[in-house]
C-alpha positions as CSV (number, residue, x, y, z in Angstrom):
1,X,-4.0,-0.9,24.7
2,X,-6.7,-0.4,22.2
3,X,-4.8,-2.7,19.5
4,X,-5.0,-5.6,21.9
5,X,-8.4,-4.9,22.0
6,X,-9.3,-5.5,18.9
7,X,-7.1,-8.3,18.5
8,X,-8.5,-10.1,21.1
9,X,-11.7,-9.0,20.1
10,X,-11.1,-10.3,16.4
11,X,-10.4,-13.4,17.4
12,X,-13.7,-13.7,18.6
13,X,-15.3,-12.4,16.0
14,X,-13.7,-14.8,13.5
15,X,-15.7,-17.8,13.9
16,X,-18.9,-16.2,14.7
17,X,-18.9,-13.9,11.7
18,X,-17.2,-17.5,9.4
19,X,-20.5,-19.4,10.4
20,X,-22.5,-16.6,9.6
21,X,-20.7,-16.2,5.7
22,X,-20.0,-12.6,7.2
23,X,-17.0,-10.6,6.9
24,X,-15.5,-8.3,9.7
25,X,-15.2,-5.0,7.7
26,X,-14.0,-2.7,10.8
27,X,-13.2,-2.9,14.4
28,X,-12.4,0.0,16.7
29,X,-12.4,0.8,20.1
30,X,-11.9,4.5,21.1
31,X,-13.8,6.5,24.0
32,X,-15.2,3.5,25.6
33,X,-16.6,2.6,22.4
34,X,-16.6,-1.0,20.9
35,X,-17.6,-0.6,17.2
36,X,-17.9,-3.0,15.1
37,X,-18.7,-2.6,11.3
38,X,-19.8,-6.1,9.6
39,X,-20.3,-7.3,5.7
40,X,-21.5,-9.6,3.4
41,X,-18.4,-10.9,1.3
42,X,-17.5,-8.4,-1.8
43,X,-20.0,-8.9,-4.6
44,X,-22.6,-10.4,-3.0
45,X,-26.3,-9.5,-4.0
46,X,-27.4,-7.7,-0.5
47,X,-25.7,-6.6,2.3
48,X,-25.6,-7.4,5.6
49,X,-29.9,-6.9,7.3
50,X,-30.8,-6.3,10.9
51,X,-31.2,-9.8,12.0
52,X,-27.8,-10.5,11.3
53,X,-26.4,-7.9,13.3
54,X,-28.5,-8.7,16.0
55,X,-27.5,-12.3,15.9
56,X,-24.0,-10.9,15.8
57,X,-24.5,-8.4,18.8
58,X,-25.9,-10.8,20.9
59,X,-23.2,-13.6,20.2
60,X,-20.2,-11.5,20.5
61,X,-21.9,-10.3,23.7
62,X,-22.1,-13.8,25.1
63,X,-18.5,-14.0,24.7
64,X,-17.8,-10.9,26.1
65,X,-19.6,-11.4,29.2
66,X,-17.7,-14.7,29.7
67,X,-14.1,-13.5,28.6
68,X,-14.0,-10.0,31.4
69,X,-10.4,-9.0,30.2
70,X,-11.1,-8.6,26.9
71,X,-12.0,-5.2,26.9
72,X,-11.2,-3.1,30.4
73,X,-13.8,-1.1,32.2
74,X,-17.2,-0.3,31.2
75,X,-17.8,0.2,27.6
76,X,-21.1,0.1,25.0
77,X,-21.1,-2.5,21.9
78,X,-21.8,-1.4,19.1
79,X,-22.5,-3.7,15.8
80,X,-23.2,-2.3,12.6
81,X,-22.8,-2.7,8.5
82,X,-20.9,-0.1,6.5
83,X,-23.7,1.5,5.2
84,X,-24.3,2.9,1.9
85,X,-21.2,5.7,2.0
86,X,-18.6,3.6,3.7
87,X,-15.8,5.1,5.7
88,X,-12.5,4.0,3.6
89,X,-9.6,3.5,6.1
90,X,-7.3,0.6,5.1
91,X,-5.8,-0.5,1.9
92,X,-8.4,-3.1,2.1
93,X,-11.1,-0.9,2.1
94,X,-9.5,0.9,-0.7
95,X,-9.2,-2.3,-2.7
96,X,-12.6,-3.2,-1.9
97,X,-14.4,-0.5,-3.3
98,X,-12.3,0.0,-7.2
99,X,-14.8,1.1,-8.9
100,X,-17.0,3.1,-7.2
101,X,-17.3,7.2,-6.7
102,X,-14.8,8.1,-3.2
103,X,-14.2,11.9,-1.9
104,X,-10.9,12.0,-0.6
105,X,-9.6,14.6,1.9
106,X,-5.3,14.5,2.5
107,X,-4.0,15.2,5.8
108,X,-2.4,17.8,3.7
109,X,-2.3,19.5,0.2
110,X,-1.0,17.2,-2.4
111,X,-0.4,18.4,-6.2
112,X,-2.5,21.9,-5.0
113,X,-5.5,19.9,-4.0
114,X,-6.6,19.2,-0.9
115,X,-9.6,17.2,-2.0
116,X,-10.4,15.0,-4.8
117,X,-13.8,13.2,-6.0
118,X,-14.0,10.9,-8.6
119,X,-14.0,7.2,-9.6
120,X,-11.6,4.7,-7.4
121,X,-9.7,3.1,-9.9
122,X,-7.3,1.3,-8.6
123,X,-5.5,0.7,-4.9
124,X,-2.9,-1.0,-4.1
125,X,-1.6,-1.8,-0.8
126,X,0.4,1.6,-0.5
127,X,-1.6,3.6,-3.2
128,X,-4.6,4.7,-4.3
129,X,-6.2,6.2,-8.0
130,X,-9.2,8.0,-8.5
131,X,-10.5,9.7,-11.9
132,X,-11.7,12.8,-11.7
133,X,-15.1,14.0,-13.3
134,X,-12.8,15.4,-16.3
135,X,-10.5,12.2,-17.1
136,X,-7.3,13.0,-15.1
137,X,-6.3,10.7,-12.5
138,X,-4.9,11.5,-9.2
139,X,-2.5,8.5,-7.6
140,X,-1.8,9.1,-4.2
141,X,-0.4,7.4,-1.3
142,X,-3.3,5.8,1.7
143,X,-1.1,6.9,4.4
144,X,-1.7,10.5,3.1
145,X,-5.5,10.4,3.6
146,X,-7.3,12.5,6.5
147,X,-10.4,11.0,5.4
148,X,-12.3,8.7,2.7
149,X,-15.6,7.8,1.8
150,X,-17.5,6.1,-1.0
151,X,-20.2,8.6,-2.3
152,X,-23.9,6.8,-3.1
153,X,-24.7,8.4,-6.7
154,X,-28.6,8.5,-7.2
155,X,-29.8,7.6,-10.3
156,X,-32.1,10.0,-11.7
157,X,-35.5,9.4,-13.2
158,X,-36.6,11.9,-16.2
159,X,-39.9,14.0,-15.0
160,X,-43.3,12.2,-16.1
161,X,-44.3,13.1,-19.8
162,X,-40.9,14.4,-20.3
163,X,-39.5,13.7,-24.0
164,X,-36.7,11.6,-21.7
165,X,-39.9,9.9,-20.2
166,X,-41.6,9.0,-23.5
167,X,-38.4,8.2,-25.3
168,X,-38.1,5.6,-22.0
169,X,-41.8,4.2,-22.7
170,X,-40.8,4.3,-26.2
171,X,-38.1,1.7,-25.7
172,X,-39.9,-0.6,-23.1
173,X,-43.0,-1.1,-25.3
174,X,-41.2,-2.1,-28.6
175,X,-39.3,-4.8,-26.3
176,X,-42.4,-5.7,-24.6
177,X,-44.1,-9.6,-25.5
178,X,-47.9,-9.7,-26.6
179,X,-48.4,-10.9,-23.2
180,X,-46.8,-7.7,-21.9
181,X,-48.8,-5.3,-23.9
182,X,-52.0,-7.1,-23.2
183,X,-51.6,-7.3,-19.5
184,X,-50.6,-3.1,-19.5
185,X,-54.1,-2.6,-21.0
């Protein structure tokens, strides 16, 4: 019942997010639960901000409230982006994140891991490659995947005064204009 759920609710979604230059990333229904996970299209400069998912909420709302068979009994809307760490569940999503850092957990060991962290780089519509830390890859089917995330890697910034810190200041003041260098003083 829950795929004709989303299908019908897809369909409504389509236009809506089309108009908006959105992109439907994920829809589930589970547990009374509508959830849907919207995007701006891959490689744009920001991602998707509150007023758009309000706009969103609202609107498929609307057409919820007009269409009463679309989704059976009571159940709670919820809109939302992907987030920083996205939850990676079709081969689309796989595809859509090549090169950035994933944690993978199998539904079962594979090659004596259970587990593997890394860079995605590659999927394919069956399979899936990620680089581990110390070069090797690990190919592996999607359908074997429990679970799948990207991982947000914070950039570090060296420790004030630090030689890392000066070496930094270094560099930015010999590329600096006159105009630059008179305005920091």
């Amino acid at each position: 019942m829950s795929s004709s759920v989303t299908d019908t609710v897809g369909t409504m979604l389509a236009p809506i997010l089309a108009d908006m230059g959105l992109e439907l990333y994920d829809l589930e229904f589970s547990g009374g639960v509508l959830k849907v996970t919207i995007d701006t299209p891959a490689g744009s400069p920001a991602g998707v901000d509150i007023d758009q998912i309000s706009l969103v909420t609202r609107l498929l709302g609307r057409e919820l409230d007009h269409d009463e068979n679309a989704v059976p009994g009571r159940f709670t809307l919820e809109v939302t982006s992907p987030g920083l760490e996205r939850t990676l569940r079709t081969p689309a999503h796989f595809a859509r994140e090549v090169g950035k850092t994933v944690s993978v957990k199998f539904i079962a060991e594979s090659d004596g891991r259970r587990r593997v962290s890394g860079l995605l780089v590659a999927a394919t519509g069956a399979d899936a490659t990620v680089r581990l830390d110390d070069g090797q890859t690990v190919q592996f089917p999607i359908s074997a995947v429990e679970k799948a995330r990207t991982v947000f890697v914070w950039e570090s910034q060296p420790k004030p005064n630090s030689p890392e810190a000066r070496q930094a200041k270094r560099a930015r003041s010999t590329t600096s204009t006159p105009q630059e260098e008179a305005n920091a003083q």
